[in-house]
C-alpha positions in Angstrom: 147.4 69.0 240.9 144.9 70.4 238.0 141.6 70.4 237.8 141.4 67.5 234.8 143.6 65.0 237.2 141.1 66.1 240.4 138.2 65.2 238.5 139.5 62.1 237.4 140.7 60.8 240.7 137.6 62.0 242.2 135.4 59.6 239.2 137.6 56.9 240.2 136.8 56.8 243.8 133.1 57.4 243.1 133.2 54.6 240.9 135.3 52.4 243.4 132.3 53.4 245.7 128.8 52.8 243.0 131.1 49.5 242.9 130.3 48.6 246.8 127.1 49.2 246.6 125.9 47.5 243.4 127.2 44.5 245.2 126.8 44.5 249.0 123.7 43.8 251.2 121.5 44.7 253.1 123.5 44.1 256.3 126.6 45.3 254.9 125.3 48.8 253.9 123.2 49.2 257.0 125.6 51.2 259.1 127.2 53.6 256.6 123.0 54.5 255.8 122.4 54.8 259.4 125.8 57.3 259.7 124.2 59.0 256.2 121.3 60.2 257.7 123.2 61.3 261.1 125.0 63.6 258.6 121.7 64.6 257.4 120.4 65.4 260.9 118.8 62.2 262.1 119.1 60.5 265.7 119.3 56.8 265.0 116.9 55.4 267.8 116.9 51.8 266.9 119.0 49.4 264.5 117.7 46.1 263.4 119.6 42.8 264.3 117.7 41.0 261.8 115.5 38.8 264.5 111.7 38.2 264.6 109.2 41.3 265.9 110.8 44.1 264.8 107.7 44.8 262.8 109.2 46.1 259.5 111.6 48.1 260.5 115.2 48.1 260.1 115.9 51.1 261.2 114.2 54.0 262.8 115.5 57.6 263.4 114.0 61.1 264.7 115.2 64.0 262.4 115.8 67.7 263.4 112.3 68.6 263.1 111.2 65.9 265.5 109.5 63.8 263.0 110.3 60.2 263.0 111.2 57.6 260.2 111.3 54.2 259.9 113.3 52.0 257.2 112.9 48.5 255.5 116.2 48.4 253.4 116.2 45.1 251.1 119.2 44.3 248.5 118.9 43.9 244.4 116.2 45.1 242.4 112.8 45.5 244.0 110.0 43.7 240.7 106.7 42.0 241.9 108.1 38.8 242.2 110.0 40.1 245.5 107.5 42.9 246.0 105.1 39.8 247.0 107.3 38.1 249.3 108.0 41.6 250.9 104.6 42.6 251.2 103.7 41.6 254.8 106.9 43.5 256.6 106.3 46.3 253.8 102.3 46.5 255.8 103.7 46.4 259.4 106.1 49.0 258.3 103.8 50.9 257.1 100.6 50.1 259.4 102.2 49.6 263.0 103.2 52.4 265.3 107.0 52.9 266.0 107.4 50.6 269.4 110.5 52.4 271.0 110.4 54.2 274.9 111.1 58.0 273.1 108.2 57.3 271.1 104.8 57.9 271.4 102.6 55.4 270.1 99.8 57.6 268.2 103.5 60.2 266.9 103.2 58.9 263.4 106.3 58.2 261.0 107.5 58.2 257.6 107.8 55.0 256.0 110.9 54.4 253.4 111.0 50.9 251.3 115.2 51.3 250.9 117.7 49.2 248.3 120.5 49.6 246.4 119.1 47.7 243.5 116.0 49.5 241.3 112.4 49.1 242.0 110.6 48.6 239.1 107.2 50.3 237.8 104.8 47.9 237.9 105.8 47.9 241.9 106.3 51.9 242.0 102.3 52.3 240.3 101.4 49.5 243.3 103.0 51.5 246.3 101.4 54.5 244.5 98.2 53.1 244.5 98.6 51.7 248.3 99.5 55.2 248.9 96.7 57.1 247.4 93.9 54.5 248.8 95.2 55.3 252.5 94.7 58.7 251.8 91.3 58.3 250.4 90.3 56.1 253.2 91.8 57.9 256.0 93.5 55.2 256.9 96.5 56.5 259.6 99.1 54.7 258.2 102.3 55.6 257.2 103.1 57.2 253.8 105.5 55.0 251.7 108.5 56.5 250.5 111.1 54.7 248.3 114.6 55.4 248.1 116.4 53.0 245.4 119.9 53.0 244.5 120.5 56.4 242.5 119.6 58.4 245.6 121.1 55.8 248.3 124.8 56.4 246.2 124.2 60.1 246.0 123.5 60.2 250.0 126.6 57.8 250.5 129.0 60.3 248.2 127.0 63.6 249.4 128.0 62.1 253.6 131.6 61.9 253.0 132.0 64.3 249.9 134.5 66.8 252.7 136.3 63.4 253.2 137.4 62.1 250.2 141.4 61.4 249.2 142.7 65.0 248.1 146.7 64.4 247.5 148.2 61.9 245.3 149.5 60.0 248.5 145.9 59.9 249.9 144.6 58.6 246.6 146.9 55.7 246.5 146.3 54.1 250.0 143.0 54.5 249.0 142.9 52.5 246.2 145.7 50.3 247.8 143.7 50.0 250.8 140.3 49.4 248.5 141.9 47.0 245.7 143.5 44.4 248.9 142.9 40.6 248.6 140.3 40.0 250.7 141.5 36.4 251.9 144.9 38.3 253.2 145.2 39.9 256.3 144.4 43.5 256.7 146.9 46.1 256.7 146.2 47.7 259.7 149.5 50.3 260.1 148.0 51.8 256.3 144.6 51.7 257.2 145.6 54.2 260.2 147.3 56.0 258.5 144.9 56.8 256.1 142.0 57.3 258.7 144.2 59.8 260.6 145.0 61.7 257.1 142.0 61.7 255.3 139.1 61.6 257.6 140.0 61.8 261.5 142.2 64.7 260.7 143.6 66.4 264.2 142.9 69.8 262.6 138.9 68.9 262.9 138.3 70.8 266.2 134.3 72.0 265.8 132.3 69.5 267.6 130.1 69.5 264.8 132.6 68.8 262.4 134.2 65.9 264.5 130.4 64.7 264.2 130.9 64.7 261.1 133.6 63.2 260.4 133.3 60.1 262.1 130.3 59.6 260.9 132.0 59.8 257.4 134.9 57.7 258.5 132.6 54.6 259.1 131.1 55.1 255.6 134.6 55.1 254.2 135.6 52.3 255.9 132.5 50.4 254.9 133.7 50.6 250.8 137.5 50.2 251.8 136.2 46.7 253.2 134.5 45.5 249.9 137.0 42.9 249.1 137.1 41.4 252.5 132.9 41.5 253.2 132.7 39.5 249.6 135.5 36.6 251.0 133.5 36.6 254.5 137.2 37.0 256.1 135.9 38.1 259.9 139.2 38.5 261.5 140.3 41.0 259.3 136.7 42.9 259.2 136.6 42.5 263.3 140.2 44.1 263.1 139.2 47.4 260.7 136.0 48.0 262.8 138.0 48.0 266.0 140.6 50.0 265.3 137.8 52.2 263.9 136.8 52.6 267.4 140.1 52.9 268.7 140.8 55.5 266.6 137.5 57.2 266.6 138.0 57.4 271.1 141.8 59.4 270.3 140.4 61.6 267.7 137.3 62.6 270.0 139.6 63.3 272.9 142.0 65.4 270.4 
């Protein structure tokens, strides 16, 4: 294969991929972010199941350097119309201590407002401006971060970037696997297939690298499964994840 038809098969599956995000959720693309950051280093300590007093934070993690972070991830664009109606877990994201038995209360975090629309600058100059008077004040608060989505599809690409389709007959049950109607049931001998091709490989032997790996398989999965997440078809989502997991327990024993 040359070069010119690697880079275009490549564009097409990063496109396939900007695709899934532009239009998932929050919910949706909470588990391939978590597994990003894993690939980055971070522990996941805690994952949101969207219920009351969890204080502004979706998900919180503790990276190599022992530092910990804590995420708010929203979906769309981020203007001051939804800035407002996000303020108040945006504060207890910010303001209130990570409430988790690893942590210690006064340990501090990193705050990160996350989505995988834009955020636009009126509300950028605010969280500036929040940022700077803590500062000035003293105030032990978290610093807000923002992550919007031109650096959330460049983690998403960067986590899987070892992973991607290389042959001609990876490509193809790719976009086979990627372009399925969504109200049909899933093809689960193809989507095995693929997995044990592309991703959970039985060449991967490094601990390390089987780390990685899985973490990049559930990130793959999460854009394969566009079309079925957008018809709300739970039986065939319930089957992908599982034999996810299935497949994930063989390839860790390999």
């Amino acid at each position: 294969m040359n070069s010119s038809t690697e880079r275009k098969k490549t564009g097409l599956i990063e496109r396939a991929i900007e695709n899934w995000l532009i239009n998932t959720n929050e919910r949706n693309y909470q588990t391939p972010f978590c597994q990003a950051l894993m690939v980055q280093g971070h522990t996941v300590l805690f994952r949101s199941k969207h219920r009351p007093m969890e204080q502004g934070k979706d998900i919180v993690t503790r990276d190599k350097s022992g530092c910990y972070h804590a995420y708010q991830l929203k979906s769309g664009d981020v203007n001051q119309g939804f800035w407002r109606n996000i303020k108040g877990e945006i504060d207890a994201l910010m303001q209130l201590p990570i409430v988790h038995p690893s942590v210690q209360k006064d340990d501090g975090h990193r705050a990160y407002l996350v989505c995988n629309g834009e955020i636009t600058d009126e509300v950028r100059f605010e969280i500036d401006q929040i940022n700077e008077d803590n500062l000035r004040r003293n105030r032990e608060y978290a610093y807000l971060y923002v992550i919007s989505f031109p650096e959330l599809l460049d983690m998403f690409l960067q986590a899987q970037s070892e992973f991607l389709p290389k042959s001609i007959e990876e490509f193809r049950a790719f976009l086979e696997l990627h372009l399925s109607d969504g109200r049909d049931f899933l093809d689960k001998n193809e989507l095995a297939k693929f997995l044990a091709s592309s991703v959970l490989t039985p060449g991967i032997r490094q601990k390390s690298d089987k780390i990685h790996a899985i973490s990049s398989s559930v990130v793959l999965l999460s854009h394969l499964l566009k079309s079925y997440q957008e018809e709300e078809n739970h039986f065939a989502l319930f089957e992908a994840w599982g034999l996810l997991a299935s497949a994930i327990v063989v390839f860790a024993r390999i």
